[in-house]
LUMLUM-534592 format. One record per residue (C-alpha): x, y, z; residue in three letters. Coordinates in pm, whole numbers, padded with zeros to 5 digits, always signed. Each point is the difference from the previous one (the first is absolute). Layout:
BEGIN
XYZALA ...
***
This chain:
BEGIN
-10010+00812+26274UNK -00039+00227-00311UNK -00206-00147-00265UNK +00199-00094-00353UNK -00237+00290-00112UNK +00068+00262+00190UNK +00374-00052-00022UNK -00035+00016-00384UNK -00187+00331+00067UNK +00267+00149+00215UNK +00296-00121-00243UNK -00259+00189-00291UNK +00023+00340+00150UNK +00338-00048+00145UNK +00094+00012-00393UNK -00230+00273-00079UNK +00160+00228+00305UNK +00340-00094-00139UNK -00090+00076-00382UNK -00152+00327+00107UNK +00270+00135+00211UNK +00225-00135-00209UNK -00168+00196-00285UNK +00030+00300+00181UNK +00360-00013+00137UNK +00275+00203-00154UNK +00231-00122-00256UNK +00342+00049+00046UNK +00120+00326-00218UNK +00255-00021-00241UNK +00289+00162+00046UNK +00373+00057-00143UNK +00268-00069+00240UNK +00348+00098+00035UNK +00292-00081+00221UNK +00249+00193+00243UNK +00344-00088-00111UNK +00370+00073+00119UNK +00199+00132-00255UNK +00204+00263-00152UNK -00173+00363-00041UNK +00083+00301-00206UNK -00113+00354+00044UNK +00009+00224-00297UNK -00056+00316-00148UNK -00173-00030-00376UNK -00008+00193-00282UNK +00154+00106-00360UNK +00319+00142-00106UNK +00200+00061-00307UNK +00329-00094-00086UNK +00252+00285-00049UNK +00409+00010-00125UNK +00204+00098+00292UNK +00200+00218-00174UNK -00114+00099-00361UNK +00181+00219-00196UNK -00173+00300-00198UNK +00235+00077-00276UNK -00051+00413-00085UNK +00086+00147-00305UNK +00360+00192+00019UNK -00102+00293-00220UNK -00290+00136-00207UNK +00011-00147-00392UNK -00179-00246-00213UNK +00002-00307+00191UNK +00009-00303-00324UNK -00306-00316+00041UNK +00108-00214+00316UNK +00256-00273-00126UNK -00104-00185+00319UNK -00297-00138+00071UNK -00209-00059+00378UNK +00119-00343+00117UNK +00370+00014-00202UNK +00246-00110+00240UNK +00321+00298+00013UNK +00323-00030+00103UNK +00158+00285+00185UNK +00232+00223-00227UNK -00077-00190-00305UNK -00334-00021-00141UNK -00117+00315-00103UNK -00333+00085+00087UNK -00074+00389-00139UNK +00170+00206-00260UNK -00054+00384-00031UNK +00081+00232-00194UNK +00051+00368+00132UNK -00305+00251-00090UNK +00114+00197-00331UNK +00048+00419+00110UNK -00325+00191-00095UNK -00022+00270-00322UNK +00076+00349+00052UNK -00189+00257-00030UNK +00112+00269-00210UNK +00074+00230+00345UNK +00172-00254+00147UNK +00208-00077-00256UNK +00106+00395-00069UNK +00022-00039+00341UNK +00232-00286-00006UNK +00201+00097-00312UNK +00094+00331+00187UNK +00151-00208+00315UNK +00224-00145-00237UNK +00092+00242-00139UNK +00087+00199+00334UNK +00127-00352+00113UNK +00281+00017-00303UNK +00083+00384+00043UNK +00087-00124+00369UNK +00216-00268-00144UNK +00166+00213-00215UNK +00082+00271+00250UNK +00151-00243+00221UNK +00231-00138-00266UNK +00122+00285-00005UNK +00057+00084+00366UNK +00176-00332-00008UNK +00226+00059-00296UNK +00124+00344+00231UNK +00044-00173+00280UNK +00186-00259-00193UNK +00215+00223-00120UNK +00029+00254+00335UNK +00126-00360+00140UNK +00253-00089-00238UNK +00146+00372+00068UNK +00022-00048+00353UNK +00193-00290-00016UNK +00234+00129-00208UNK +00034+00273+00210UNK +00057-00197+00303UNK +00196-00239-00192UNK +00273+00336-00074UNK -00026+00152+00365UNK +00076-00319+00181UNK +00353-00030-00237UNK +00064+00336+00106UNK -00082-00006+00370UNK +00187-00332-00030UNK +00333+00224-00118UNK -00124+00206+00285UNK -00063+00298-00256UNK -00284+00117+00118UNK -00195-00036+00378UNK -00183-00277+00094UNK -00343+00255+00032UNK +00032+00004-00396UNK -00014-00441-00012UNK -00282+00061+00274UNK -00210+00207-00237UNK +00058-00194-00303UNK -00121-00296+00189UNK -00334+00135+00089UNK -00066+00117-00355UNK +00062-00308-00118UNK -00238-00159+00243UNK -00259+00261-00077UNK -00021-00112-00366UNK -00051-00336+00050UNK -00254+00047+00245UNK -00140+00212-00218UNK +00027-00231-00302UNK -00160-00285+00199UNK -00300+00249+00018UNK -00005+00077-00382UNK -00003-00381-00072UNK -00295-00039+00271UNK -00165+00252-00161UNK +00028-00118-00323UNK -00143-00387+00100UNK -00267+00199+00193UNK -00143+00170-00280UNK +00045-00298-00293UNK -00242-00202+00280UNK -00251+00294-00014UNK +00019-00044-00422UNK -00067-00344+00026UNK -00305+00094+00206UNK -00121+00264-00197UNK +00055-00265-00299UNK -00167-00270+00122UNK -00298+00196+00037UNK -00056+00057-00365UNK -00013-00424-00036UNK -00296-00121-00171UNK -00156-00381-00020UNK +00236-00284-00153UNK +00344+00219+00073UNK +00105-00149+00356UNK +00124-00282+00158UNK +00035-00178+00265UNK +00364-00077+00123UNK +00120-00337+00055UNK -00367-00135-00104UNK +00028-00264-00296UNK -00019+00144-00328UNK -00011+00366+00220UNK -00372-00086-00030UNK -00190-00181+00318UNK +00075-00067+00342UNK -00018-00340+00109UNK -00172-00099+00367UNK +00105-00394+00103UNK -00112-00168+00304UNK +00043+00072+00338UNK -00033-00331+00133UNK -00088-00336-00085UNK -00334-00129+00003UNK -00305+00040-00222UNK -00194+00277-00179UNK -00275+00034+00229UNK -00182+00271-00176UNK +00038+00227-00256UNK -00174+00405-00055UNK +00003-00070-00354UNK +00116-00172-00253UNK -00019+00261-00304UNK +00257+00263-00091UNK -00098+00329+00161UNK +00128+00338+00094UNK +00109-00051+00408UNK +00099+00282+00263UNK +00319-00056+00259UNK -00116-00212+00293UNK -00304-00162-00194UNK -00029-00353+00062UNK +00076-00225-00250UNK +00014-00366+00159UNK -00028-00235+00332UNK +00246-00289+00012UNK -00016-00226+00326UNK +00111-00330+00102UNK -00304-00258+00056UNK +00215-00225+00187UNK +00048+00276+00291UNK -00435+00023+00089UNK -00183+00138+00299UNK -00341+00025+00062UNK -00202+00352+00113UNK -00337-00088+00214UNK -00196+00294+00091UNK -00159-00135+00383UNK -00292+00195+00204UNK +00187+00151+00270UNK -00165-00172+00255UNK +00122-00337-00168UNK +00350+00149-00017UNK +00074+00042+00346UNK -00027-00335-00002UNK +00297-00098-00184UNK +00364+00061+00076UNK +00338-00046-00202UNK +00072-00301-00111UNK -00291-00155+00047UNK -00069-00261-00277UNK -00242-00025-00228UNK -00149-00274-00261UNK -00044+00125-00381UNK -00287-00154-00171UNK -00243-00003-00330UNK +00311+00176-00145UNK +00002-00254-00320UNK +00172-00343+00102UNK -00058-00289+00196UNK +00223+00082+00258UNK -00035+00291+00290UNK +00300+00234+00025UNK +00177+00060+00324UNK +00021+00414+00073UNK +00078+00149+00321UNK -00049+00361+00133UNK +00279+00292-00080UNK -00173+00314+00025UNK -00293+00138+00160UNK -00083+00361-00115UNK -00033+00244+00326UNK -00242+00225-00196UNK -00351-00113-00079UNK -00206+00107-00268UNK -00366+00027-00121UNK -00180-00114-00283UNK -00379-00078-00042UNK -00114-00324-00015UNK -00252-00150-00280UNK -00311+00109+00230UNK +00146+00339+00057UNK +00156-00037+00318UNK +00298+00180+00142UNK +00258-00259+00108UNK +00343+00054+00101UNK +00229-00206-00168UNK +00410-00062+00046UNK +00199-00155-00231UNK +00220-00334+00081UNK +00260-00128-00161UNK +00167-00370-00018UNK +00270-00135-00112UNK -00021-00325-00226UNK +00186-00318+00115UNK -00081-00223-00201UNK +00288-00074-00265UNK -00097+00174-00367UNK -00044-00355-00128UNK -00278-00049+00225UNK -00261+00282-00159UNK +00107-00074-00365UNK -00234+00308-00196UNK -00031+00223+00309UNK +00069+00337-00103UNK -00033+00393+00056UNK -00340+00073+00128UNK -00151-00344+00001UNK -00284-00026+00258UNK +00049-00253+00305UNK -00188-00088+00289UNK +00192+00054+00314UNK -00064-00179+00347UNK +00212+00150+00282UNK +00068-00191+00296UNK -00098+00196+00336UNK +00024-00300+00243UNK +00033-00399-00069UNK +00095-00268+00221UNK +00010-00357-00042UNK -00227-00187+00251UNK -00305+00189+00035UNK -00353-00116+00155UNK -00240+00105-00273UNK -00364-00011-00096UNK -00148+00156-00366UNK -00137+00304+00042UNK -00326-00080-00137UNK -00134-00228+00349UNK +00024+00321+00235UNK -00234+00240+00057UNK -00121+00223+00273UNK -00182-00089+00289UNK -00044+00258+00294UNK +00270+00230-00096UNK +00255-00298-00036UNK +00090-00238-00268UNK -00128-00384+00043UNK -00067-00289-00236UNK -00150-00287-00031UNK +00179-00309+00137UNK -00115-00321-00109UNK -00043-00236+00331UNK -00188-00389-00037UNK -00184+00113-00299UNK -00114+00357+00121UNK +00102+00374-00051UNK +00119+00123+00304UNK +00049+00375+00031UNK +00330+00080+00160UNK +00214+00326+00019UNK +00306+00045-00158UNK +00325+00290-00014UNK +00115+00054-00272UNK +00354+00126-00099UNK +00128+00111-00331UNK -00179-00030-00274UNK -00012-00061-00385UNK -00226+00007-00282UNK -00088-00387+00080UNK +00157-00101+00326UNK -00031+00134+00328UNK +00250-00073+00307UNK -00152-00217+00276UNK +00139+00197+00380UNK -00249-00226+00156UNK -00337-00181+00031UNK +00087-00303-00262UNK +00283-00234-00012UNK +00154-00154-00337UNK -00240-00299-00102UNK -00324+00172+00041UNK -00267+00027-00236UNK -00205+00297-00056UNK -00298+00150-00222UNK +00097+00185-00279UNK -00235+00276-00130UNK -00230-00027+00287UNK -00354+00102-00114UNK -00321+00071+00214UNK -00108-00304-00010UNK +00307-00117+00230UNK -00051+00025+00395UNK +00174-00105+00263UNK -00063-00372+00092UNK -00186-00073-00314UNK +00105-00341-00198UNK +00141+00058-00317UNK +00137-00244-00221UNK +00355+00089-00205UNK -00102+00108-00412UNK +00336-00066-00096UNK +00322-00128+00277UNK +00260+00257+00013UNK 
***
């Protein structure tokens, strides 16, 4: 039998063995966990867009002239046909030099000669007219008596016919040449002596609205001297929006029509509902901020929300645009940040009886912070999130914070 005092000494460096090794062994590392979940799973494509007017309308001015200061300002609300939204008045004709004007006062006075020579061809074949009726008017009593043949009525017939016809011709010729007067007169018209027909006053012409909606943007709001065709005005509806996305191409392959999309950081509380009309066939390129060359092609989607739902939203506003490439609504997922690679594969770190256990995993589609689970976990598991190098597998860890 052991003496009491050797079986003290043995208990005595029993405890010093334990308090060394336990001195030495690892403590559990500290670790953030998260957990693989069923449920549902959307895959977009990000990025910003503008909102546009479907169908704006550039009003153009009608003529050249002094257009007067804008009596409608950028966010007035027009009504088609009635509020008027640019007045001009037409440009005043330019001095004349003192050729042109000899040169000018001599076409008029050719212009009046001409007018005065075919008065006068007029006035003969006015009266060559009235003597061929007469003259037929006397040969057809006659013939009628039979007094003379009927070649005689024949002949008087077809003079009479020739001086009407050629009567017609003097009065053609007379309106010909009082139009070439007028010309030649209306180039000797200086500034302040002509107007404009049927304008009010016979001074300005007035230009209402096309459509209903609201000024979206004026070219300027002073009174100023404006060619034919130079814009003047945009008026659109904000009620009828759509948005314009320009996509990397390799991101708009992706996408197809109709596809929807969810509007955000556009203003409100609320996201807007959108969905995919058009996808432009032609891609473009533009450099990025770093000087890249990226080919770009511009999307465009249709608003559904209801205009009562984006109260402020307006032409050009900037928007944040998620469209949706594939979604579903059970879906086996883990956040992206436990995987990593391990031997050319993705794996992660499954939490089993208080230790990291390193286990492959496939992975299907993925997002910015969820990954699709094919296989290798089931829903209930708990992995590692943001493994570091401190984290091998079948070390103990010990959770930092529960998922």
């Amino acid at each position: 039998m052991l003496s009491r005092r050797l079986i003290f000494s043995l208990l005595a460096l029993a405890l010093v063995v334990a308090g060394f090794v336990a001195a030495l062994w690892p403590d559990p590392v500290q670790v953030d966990l998260a957990g693989v979940h069923v449920g549902p799973m959307e895959v977009t494509v990000d990025a910003e867009g503008v909102t546009r007017v479907r169908q704006p309308f550039d009003v153009t001015a009608p003529l050249t002239g002094i257009t007067a200061r804008s009596p409608v300002q950028v966010g007035d609300a027009v009504v088609a046909g009635e509020t008027v939204v640019a007045t001009i008045q037409p440009a005043e004709p330019a001095f004349l030099d003192a050729r042109a004007r000899s040169q000018a006062e001599a076409a008029v006075n050719e212009a009046e000669a001409a007018v005065a020579l075919a008065d006068v061809n007029l006035a003969r074949a006015e009266a060559d007219l009235d003597y061929a009726g007469q003259q037929l008017d006397r040969t057809r009593a006659l013939a009628a008596r039979g007094v003379i043949p009927q070649r005689m009525l024949e002949d008087a017939q077809q003079t009479f016919a020739t001086a009407e016809a050629a009567y017609d011709a003097a009065s053609s010729e007379l309106a010909l040449h009082r139009a070439t007067l007028a010309r030649a007169q209306a180039q000797l018209l200086g500034p302040g002596q002509i107007q404009v027909p049927g304008a009010p006053g016979g001074c300005c012409v007035e230009i209402r609205a096309p459509q209903d909606g609201t000024v979206l943007e004026i070219e300027n709001t002073s009174a100023r001297l404006v060619q034919a065709g130079s814009h003047l005005l945009t008026i659109g509806n904000l009620d009828d929006l759509e948005i314009e996305v320009d996509l990397l191409s390799t991101d708009a392959v992706q996408l197809s029509i109709g596809a929807p999309a969810h509007v955000e950081r556009w203003g409100g509380m609320a996201d807007i509902a959108a969905r995919v009309r058009q996808i432009e066939p032609t891609a473009f390129t533009r450099v990025s901020a770093l000087g890249i060359e990226e080919q770009r092609v511009r999307v465009r989607l249709d608003i559904l929300s209801p205009s009562s739902d984006r109260p402020g939203l307006g032409d050009g506003y900037r928007v944040f645009v998620r469209v949706v490439v594939w979604a579903e609504d059970e879906v086996l997922q883990v956040p992206q940040s436990a995987l990593f690679r391990h031997d050319g594969a993705w794996a992660v770190f499954r939490v089993i009886d208080g230790r990291a256990v390193l286990t492959a995993v496939d992975p299907g589609r993925q997002r910015a912070d969820t990954v699709q689970v094919l296989d290798g976990l089931v829903a209930g598991d708990r992995v590692v999130a943001y493994p570091g190098n401190r984290i091998s597998d079948g070390i103990r860890i010990v959770a930092r914070t529960e998922p």
